[in-house]
C-alpha positions as CSV (number, residue, x, y, z in Angstrom):
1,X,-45.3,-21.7,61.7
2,X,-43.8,-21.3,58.3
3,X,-40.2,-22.9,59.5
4,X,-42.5,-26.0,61.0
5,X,-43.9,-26.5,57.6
6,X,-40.4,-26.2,56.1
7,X,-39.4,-29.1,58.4
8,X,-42.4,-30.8,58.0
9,X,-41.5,-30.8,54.3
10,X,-37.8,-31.4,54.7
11,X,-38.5,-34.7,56.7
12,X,-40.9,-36.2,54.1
13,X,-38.2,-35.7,51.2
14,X,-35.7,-37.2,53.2
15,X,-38.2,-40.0,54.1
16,X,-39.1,-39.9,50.4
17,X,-35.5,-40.4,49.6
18,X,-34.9,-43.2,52.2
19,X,-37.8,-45.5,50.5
20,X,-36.2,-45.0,47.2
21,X,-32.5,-45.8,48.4
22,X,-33.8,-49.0,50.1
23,X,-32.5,-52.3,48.2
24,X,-35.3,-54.2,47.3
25,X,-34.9,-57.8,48.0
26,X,-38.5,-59.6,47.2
27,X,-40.3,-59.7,44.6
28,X,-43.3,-58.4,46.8
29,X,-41.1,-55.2,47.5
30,X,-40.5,-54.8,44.3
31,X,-44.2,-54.9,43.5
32,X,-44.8,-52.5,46.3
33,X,-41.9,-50.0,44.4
34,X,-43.9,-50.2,40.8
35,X,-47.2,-49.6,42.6
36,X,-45.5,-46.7,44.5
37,X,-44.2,-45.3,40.9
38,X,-47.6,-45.8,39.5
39,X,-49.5,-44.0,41.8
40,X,-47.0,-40.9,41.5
41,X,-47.0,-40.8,37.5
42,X,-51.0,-41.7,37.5
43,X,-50.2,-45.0,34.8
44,X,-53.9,-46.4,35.1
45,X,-52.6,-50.1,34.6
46,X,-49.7,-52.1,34.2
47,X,-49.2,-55.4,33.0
48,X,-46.0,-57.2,34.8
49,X,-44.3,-60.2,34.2
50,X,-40.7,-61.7,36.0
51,X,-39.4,-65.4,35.3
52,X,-36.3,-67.2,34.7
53,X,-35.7,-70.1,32.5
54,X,-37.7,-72.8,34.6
55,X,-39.9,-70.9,36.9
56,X,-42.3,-67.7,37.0
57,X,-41.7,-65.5,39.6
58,X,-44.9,-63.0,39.1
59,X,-47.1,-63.0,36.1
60,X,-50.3,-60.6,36.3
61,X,-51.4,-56.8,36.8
62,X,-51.2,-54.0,39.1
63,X,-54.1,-51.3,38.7
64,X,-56.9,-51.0,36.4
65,X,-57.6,-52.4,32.5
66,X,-60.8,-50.2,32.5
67,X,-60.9,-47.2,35.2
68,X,-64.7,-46.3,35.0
69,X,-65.9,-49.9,35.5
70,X,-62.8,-50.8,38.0
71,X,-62.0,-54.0,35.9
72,X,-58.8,-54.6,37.4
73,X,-55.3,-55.8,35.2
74,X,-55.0,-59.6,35.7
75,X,-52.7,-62.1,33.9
76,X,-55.1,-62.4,30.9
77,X,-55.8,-58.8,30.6
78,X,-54.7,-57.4,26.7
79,X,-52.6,-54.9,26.2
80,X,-51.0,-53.4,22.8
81,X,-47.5,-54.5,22.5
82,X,-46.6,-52.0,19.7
83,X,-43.5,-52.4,18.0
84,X,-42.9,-56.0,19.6
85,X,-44.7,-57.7,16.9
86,X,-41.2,-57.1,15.5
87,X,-39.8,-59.5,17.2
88,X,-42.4,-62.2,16.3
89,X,-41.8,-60.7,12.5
90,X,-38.0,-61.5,13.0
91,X,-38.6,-65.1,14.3
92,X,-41.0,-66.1,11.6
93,X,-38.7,-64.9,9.1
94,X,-35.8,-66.5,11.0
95,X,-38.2,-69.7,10.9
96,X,-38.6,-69.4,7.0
97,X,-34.3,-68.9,7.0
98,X,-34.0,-72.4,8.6
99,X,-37.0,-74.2,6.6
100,X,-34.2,-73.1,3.2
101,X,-37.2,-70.7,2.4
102,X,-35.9,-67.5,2.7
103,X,-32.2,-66.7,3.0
104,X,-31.2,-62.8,5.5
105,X,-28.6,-62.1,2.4
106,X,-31.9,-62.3,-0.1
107,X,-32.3,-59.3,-2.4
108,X,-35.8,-58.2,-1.4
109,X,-36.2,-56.9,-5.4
110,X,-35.6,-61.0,-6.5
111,X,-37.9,-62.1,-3.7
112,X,-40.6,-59.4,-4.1
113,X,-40.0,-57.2,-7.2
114,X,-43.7,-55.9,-6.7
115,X,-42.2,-53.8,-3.6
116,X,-42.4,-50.1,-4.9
117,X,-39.2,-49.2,-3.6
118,X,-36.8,-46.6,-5.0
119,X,-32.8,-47.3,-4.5
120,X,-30.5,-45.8,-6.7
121,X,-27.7,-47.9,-5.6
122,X,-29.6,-50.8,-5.9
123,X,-26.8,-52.0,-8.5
124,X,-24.2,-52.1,-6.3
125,X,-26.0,-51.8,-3.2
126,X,-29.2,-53.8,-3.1
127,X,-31.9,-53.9,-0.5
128,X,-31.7,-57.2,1.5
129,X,-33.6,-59.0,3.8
130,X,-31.1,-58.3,6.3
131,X,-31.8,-54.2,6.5
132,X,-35.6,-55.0,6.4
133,X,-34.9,-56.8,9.8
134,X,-32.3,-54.4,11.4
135,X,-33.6,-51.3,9.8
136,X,-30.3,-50.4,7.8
137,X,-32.6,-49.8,4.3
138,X,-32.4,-46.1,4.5
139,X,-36.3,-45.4,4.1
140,X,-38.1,-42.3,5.9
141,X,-40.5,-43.8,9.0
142,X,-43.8,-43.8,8.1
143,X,-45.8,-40.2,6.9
144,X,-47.9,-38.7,9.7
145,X,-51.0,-39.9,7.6
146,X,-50.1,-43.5,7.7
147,X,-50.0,-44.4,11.4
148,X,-53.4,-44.4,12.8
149,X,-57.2,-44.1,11.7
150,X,-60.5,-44.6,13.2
151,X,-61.7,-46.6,10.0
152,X,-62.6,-50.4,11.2
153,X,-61.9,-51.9,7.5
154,X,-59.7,-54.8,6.9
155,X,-56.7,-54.0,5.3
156,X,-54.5,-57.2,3.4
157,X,-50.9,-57.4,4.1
158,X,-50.0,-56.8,0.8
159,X,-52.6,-53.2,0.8
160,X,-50.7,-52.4,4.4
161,X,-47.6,-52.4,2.4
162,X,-48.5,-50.9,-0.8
163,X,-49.7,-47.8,1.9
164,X,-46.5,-47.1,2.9
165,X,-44.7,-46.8,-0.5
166,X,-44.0,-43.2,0.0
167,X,-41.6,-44.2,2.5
168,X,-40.0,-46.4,0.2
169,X,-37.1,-44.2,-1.2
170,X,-33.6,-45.3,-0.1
171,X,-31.5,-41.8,1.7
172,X,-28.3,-43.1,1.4
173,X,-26.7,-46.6,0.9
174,X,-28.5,-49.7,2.6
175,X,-25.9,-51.1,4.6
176,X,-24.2,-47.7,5.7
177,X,-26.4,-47.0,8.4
178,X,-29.2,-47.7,11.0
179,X,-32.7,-45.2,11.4
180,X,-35.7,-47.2,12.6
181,X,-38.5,-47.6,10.1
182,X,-41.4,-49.3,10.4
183,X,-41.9,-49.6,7.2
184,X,-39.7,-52.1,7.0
185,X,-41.6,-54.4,9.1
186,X,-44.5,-53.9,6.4
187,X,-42.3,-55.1,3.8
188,X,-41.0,-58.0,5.8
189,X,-44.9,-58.4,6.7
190,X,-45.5,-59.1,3.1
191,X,-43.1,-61.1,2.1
192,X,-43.9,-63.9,4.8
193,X,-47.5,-63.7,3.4
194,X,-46.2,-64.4,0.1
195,X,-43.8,-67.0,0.7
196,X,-46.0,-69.2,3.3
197,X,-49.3,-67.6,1.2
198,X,-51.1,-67.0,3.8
199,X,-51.5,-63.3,5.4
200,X,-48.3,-62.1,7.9
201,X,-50.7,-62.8,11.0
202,X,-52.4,-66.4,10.7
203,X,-48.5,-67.4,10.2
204,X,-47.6,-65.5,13.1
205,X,-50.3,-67.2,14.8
206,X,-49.9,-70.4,14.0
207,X,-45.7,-70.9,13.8
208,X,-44.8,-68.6,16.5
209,X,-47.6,-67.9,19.4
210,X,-48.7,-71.0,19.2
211,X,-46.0,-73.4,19.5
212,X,-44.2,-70.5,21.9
213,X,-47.5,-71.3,24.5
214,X,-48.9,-67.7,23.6
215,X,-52.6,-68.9,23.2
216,X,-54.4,-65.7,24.2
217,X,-52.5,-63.3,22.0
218,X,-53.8,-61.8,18.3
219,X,-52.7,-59.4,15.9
220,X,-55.8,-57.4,15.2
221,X,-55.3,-53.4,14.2
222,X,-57.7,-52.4,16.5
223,X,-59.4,-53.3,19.8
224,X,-61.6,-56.7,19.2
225,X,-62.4,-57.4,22.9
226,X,-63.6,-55.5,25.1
227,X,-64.0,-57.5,28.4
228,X,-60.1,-58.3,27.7
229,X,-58.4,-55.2,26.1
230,X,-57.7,-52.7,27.9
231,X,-58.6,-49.0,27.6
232,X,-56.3,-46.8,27.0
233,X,-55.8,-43.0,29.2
234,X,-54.1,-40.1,29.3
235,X,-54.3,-37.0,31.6
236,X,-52.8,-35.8,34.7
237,X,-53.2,-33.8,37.8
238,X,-55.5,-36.7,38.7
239,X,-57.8,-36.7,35.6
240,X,-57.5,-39.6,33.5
241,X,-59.4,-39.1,30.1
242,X,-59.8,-42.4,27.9
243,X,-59.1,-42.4,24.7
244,X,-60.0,-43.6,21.1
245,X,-58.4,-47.1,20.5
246,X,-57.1,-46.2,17.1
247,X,-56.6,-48.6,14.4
248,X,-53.0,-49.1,13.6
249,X,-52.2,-48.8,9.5
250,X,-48.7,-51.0,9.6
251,X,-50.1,-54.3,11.0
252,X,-46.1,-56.3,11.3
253,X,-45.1,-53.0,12.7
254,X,-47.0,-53.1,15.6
255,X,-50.3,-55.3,15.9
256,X,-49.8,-57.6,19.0
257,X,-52.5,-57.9,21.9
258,X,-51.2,-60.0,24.8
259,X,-50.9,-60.8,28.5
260,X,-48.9,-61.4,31.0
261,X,-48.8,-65.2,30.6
262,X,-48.0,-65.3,26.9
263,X,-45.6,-62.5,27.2
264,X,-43.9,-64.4,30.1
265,X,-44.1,-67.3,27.4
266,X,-41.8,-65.4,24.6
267,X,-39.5,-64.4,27.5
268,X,-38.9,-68.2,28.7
269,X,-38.6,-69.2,24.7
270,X,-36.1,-66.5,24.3
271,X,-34.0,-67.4,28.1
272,X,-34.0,-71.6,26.6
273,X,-32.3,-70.1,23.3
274,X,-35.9,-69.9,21.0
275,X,-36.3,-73.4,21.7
276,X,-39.6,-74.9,19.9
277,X,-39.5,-72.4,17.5
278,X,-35.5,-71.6,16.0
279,X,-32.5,-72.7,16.8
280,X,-30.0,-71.7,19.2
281,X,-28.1,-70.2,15.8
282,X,-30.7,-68.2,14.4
283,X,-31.2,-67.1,17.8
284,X,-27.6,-65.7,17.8
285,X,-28.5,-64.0,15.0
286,X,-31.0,-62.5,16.1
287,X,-29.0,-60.6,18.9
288,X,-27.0,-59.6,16.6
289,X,-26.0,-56.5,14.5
290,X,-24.9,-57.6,11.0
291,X,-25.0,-55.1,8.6
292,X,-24.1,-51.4,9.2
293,X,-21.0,-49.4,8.9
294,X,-20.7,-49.0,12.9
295,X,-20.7,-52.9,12.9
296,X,-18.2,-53.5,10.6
297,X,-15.7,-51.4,12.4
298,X,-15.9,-53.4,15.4
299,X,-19.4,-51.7,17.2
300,X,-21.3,-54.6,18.0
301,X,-23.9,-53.8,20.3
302,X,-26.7,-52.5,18.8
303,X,-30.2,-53.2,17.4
304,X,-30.1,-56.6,15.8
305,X,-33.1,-58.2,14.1
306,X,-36.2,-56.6,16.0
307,X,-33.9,-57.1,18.8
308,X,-32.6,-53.9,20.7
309,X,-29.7,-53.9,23.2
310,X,-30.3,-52.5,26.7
311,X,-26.7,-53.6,28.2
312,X,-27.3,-56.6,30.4
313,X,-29.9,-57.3,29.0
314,X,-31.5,-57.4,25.2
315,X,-35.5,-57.1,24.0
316,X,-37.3,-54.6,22.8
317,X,-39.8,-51.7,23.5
318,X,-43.3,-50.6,22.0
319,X,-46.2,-47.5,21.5
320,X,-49.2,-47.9,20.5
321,X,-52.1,-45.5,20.9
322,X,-51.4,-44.7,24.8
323,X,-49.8,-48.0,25.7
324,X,-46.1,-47.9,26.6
325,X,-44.5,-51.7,26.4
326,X,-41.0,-53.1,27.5
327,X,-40.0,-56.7,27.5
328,X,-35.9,-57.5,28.2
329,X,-34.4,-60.7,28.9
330,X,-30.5,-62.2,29.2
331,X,-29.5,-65.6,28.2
332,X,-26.3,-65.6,30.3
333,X,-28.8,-64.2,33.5
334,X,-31.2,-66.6,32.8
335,X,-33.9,-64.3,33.8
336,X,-36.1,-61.9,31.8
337,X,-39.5,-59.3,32.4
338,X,-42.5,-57.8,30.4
339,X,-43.9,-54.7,31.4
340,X,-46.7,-52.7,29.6
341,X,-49.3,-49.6,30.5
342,X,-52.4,-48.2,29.2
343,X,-51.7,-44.4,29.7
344,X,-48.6,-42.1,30.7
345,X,-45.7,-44.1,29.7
346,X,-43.5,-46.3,32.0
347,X,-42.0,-44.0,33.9
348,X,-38.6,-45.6,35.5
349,X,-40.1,-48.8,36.1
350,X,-38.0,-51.0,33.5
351,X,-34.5,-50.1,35.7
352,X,-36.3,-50.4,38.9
353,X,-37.0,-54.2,37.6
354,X,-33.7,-54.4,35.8
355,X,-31.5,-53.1,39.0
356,X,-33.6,-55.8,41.3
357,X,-32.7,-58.7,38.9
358,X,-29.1,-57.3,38.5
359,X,-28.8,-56.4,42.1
360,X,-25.9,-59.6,42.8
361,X,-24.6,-59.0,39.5
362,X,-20.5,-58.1,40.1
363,X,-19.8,-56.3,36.6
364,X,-16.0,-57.7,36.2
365,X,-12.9,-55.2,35.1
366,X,-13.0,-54.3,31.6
367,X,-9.5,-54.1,30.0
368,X,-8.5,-50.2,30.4
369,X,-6.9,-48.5,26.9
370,X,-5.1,-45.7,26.8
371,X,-6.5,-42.9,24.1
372,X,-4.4,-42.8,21.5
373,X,-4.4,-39.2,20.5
374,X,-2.3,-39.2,17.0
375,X,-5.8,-42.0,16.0
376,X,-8.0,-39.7,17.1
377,X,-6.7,-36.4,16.2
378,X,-8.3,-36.4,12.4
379,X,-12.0,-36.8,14.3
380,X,-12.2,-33.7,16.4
381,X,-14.5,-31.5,15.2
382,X,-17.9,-30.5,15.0
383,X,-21.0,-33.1,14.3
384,X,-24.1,-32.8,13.2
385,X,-26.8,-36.3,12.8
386,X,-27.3,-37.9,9.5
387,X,-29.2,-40.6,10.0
388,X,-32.8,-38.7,10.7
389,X,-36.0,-41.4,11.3
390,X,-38.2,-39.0,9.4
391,X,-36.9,-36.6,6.7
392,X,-40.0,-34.1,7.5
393,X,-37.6,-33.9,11.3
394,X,-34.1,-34.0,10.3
395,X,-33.7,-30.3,9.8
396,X,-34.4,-29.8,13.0
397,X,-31.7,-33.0,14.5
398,X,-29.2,-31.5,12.1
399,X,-29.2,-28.4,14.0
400,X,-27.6,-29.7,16.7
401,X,-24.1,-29.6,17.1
402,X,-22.0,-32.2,19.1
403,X,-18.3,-31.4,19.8
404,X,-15.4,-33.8,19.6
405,X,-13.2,-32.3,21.7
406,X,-9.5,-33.6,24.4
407,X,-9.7,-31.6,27.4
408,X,-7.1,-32.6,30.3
409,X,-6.3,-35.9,27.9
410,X,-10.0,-37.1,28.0
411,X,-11.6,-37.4,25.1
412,X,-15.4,-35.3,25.6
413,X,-18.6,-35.1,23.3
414,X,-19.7,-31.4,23.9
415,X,-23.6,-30.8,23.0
416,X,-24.5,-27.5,23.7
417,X,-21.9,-26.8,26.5
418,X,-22.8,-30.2,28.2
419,X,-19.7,-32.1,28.1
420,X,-19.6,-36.1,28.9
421,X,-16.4,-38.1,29.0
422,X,-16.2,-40.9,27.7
423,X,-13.1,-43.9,27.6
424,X,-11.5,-45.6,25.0
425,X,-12.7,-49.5,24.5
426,X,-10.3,-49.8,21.7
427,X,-8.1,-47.9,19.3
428,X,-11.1,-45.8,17.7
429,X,-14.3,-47.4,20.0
430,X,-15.2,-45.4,23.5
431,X,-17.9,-46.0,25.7
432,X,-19.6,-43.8,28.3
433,X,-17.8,-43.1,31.5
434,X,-18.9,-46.1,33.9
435,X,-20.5,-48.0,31.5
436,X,-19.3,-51.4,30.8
437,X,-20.0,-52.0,26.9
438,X,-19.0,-49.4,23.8
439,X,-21.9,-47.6,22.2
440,X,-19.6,-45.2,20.3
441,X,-17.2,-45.7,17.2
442,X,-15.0,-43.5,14.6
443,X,-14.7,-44.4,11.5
444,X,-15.0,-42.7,7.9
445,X,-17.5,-43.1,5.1
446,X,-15.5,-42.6,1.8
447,X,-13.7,-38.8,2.3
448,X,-16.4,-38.3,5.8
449,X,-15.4,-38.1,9.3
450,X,-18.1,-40.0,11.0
451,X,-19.6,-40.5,14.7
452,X,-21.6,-43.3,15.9
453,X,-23.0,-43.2,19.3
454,X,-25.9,-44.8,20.3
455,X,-27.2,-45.4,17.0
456,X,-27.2,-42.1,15.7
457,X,-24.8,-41.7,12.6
458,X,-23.2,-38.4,12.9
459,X,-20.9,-36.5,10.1
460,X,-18.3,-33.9,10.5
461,X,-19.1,-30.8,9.2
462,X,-16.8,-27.4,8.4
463,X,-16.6,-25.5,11.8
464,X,-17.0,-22.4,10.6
465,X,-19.6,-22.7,8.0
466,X,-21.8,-25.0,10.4
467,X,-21.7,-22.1,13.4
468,X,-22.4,-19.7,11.0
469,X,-25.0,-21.3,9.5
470,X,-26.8,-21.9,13.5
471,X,-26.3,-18.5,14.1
472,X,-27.8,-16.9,11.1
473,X,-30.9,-19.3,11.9
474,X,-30.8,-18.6,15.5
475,X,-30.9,-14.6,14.7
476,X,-33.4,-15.0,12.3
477,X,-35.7,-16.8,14.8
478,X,-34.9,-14.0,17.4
479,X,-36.2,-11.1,15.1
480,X,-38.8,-12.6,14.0
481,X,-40.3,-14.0,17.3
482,X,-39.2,-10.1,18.7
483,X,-41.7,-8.9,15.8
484,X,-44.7,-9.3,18.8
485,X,-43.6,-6.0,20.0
486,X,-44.0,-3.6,16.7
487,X,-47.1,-5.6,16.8
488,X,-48.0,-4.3,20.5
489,X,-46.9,-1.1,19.8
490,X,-48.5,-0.8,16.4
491,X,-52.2,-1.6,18.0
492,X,-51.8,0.9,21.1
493,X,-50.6,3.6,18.8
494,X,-53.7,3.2,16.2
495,X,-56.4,2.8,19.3
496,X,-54.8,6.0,20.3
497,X,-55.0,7.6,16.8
498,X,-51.4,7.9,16.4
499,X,-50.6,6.3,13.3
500,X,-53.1,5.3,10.2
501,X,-53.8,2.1,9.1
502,X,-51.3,1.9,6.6
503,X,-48.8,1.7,9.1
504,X,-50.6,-0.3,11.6
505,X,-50.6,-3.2,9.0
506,X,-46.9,-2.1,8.5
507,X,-46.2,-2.6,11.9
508,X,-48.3,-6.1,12.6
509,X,-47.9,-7.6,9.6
510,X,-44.9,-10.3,10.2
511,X,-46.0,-10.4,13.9
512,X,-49.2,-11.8,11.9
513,X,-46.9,-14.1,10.1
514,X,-45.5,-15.9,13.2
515,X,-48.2,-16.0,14.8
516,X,-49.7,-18.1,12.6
517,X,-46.7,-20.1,12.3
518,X,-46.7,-20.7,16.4
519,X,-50.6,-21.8,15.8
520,X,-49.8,-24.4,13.0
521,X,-46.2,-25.7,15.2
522,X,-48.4,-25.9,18.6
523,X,-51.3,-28.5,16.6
524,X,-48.1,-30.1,15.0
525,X,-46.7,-30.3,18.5
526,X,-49.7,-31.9,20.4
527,X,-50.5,-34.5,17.6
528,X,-46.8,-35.6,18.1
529,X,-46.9,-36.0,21.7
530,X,-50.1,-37.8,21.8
531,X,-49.3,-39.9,18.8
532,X,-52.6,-41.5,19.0
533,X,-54.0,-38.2,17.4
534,X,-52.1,-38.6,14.5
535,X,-55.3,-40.3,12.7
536,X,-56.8,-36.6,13.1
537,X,-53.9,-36.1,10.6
538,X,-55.2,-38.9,7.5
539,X,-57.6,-36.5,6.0
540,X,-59.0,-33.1,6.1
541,X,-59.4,-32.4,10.4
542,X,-59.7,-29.4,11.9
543,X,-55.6,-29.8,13.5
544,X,-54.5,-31.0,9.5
545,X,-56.0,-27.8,7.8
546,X,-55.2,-25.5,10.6
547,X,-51.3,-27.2,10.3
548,X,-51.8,-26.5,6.5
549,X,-53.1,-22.8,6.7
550,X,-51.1,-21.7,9.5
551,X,-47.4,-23.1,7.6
552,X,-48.8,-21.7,4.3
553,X,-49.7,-18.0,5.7
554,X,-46.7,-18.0,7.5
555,X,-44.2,-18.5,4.0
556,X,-46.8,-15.8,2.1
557,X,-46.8,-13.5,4.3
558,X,-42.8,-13.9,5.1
559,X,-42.6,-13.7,1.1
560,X,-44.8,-10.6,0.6
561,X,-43.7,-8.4,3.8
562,X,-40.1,-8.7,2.0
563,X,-41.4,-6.4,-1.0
564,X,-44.2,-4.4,1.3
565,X,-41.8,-2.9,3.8
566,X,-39.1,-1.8,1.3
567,X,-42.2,0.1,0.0
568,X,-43.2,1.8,3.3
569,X,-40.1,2.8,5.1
570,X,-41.0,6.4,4.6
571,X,-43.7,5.8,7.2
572,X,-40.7,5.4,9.9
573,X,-39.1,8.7,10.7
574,X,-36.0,7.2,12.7
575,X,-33.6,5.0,10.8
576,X,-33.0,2.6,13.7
577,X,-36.5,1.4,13.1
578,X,-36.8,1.5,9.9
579,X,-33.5,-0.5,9.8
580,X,-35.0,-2.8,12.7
581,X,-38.1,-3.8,11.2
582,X,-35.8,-4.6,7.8
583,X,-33.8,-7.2,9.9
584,X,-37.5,-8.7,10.8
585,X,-38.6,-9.1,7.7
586,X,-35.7,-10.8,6.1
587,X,-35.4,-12.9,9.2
588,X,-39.3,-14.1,8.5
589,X,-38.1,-14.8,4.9
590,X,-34.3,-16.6,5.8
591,X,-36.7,-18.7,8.3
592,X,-39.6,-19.2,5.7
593,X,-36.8,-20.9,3.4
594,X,-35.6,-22.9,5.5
595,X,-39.0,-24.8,6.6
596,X,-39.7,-24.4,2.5
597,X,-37.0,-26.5,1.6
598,X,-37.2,-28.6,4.2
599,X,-41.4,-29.3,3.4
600,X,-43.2,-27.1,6.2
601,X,-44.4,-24.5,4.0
602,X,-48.0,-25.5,3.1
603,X,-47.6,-28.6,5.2
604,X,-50.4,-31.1,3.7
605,X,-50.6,-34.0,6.1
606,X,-53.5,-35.5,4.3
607,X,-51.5,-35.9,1.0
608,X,-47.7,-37.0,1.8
């Protein structure tokens, strides 16, 4: 019986397997495909569109808008686009460039000196219009509390930007590098209402959607129609839960409602070279990267303005509350798709559409280079990331270490024993073994060693100090997470009668400590994967104060069990343990500085 089951099994994976490794050829099978996907991953609905330059090939829905009532996804259905409206920002400020309104190489402190930013190279390195669009400014994203809220209030374009001026302090140089920021599309927001004076959206409205045929689309913060917009899910194992549509706090960030008609509409304006609404130049600019260091030494592909490279093809993706949103397209293809979900992401659906429109595509021979090692020689070394999208983060991205390493005359990027090969494009370029465009660069930043790959701006560090460093960490998490079991034995020992109660606090003390810590990381942790509960983080919630408590208790109680225990060592009569429990305690403390100086320690969401 059990080997029949095995069998059983056995045949429906390699069934399973079969369906998946059969080319789809129609637009019906590839319909079929998504549905398939969609049923496995539970997304509720799906908006899809497919056309080419003349001619749609499938506009519409598959699944449901609203689950409970069964109101099914059709082509007029509304979905939250996210960070899309960036690319209708880009447009209208690419509209304003050709009207002689507005020039990309504007200082944005001459256009808008009422913009409460902070750049302390603003002298010789000024904030532009430019690294608004392309996110090169150097501001931190957004602060947890300035994402989402329940309120329903109307908020100016000018208020949504003054919100966000907490994000407005320059990390490094504008220019050197690229970290996405959507607080840059608040400023660019802005200054559109101030030059057209009228707000970011009734422009929107009425010089891009309109005269791009997108008639049924809006820009509202929060859900305004019911019978259209969908609802928004998440859940698994078969139980969908719906879910507050939140109001989104960055309106130019984020705020577009469409369907699949209009979307299909933006795809055909951008496959007939933004025709009716910029010119075939500014369109070119828009595709591409201008500004940052990785661009000027030859790295091209990357995020141009609200435009993001996905190799064939170019676009851009979007979250918003639960909805997950994709829209690619290619010029020299001549063919483009939308997709977008109300719950659980996209799954692979974006390279199941992208392989069936590829699928006759012959990728011809890229010139081969040999890798020069003498060029490359100064750049081996250890990495870490420099270019963090939110400062309260980058401790944590910093902690990884990627290897530069030649092994067998192959150049390798090593992250934690994982080693990919990748080939030389040109003298100090690469690109990932089998890909067919470069996505990584070498090049140096004044006296730095520096990385690019993918967008993420790495610097050289000193091998030694940077292991050490890791290690010390990773010991100090290790003794204080092994604290649970002078806890455990601590409490079986007292219900026994064993020790007294001096000891037992002894003994559970920094157990106490992390455990408060692992309370505070675990609400941290599920507000970040279900960003739509960040609005539970704007004021005083139950998750913001038990975030608050939990960091603070942890850093006093790390602080004070580093004077306590010295104090009671005599209550130990073997050295070992006494020793043992000293290595906890200052590991509590070496790990309570680091989140201290790094922000964690009394972590106020409410008040960033």
């Amino acid at each position: 019986m059990k080997k029949s089951i095995i069998f059983i099994l056995l045949l429906c994976q390699l069934d399973a397997f079969a369906q998946q490794s059969k080319k789809i050829s129609t637009i019906r099978e590839l319909v079929d495909s998504i549905a398939a996907v969609m049923k496995r991953k539970q997304i509720p609905g799906l908006m899809l569109g497919i056309t080419t330059r003349d001619s749609v090939l499938f506009s519409g829905g598959i699944g449901y808008a609203d689950v409970q009532n069964r109101r099914a996804v059709n082509n007029h259905t509304l979905f939250r686009m996210g960070s899309i409206t960036k690319s209708l920002v880009s447009l209208a400020m690419l509209k304003l460039v050709g009207e002689g309104k507005l020039d990309l190489n504007d200082e944005v402190r001459r256009i808008a000196p009422e913009v409460p930013f902070l750049n302390k190279w603003e002298n010789t390195n000024p904030v532009r219009i430019i690294n608004l669009l392309e996110h090169t400014t150097g501001f931190d994203d957004f602060k947890l509390n300035n994402m989402y809220s329940v309120s329903r209030a109307y908020v100016s374009t000018k208020e949504i930007m003054l919100r966000q001026k907490n994000s407005m302090i320059c990390r490094w140089k504008p220019s050197e590098r690229y970290s996405y920021c959507n607080v840059n599309y608040a400023i660019a927001g802005y200054i559109i209402s101030k030059i057209t004076g009228v707000e970011y959206d009734r422009y929107l409205t009425e010089q891009i959607l309109k005269p791009a045929g997108m008639v049924h689309s809006n820009f509202n913060l929060f859900s305004q129609y019911p019978e259209l917009d969908v609802r928004e899910y998440t859940g698994s194992n078969g139980n969908l839960v719906p879910v507050p549509s939140v109001s989104f706090l960055i309106g130019p960030a984020g705020s577009l409602w469409s369907d699949s008609e209009d979307m299909v509409s933006l795809l055909k304006l951008f496959l007939n070279n933004g025709k009716g609404v910029i010119s075939p130049e500014a369109m070119e600019q828009m595709e591409t990267s201008h500004s940052s260091l990785s661009v000027r030494a030859g790295l091209k592909n990357g995020y141009g303005l609200g435009n993001e490279f996905f190799g064939k093809f170019r676009g851009h993706g979007g979250l918003l509350g639960t909805c997950r949103s994709s829209y690619r397209y290619s010029r020299e293809l001549g063919v483009g798709f939308v997709v977008s979900s109300n719950g659980n992401g996209l799954a692979d659906i974006e390279d199941l559409i992208a392989a069936f429109l590829t699928r006759n595509i012959v990728v011809p021979q890229k010139e081969k280079f040999q890798l020069n090692k003498e060029a490359v020689a100064p750049y081996l070394g250890y990495y870490q990331v420099e270019n963090p999208r939110f400062d309260l983060l980058g401790f944590a991205e910093r902690l990884l270490l990627l290897k530069v390493e030649i092994i067998n005359d192959t150049l390798n990027l090593n992250l934690l024993g994982n080693k990919r090969k990748i080939v030389p494009t040109g003298t100090m370029m690469f690109a990932n073994k089998g890909a067919d465009y470069s996505n990584i660069v070498f090049l140096t930043n004044g006296a730095k060693k520096v990385l690019v790959f993918n967008d993420r701006y790495c610097e050289r560090v000193p091998a030694v100090w940077a292991i050490t460093r890791r290690l010390i960490l990773i010991l100090g998490v290790l003794f204080s997470v092994s604290s649970i079991f002078p806890f455990v034995i601590g409490c079986v020992s007292f219900s026994l009668k064993k020790i007294n109660v001096l000891k037992l606090i002894v003994l559970c003390l920094p157990f106490c400590a992390v455990l408060f810590l692992i309370v505070a990381l675990f609400n941290f942790q599920k507000v970040l994967s279900d960003s739509y509960l960040l609005y539970k983080l704007e004021n005083v919630t139950g998750i913001s104060l038990t975030i608050y408590c939990g960091t603070l208790l942890f850093g006093l109680l790390s602080f004070f069990n580093l004077f306590f225990l010295p104090k009671n060592l005599m209550l130990f009569e073997r050295k070992a343990v006494a020793g043992y429990m000293l290595f906890v305690v200052v590991s509590l403390f070496i790990v309570a500085v680091v989140l201290f100086l790094n922000g964690w320690i009394g972590l106020c969401t409410w008040d960033m």
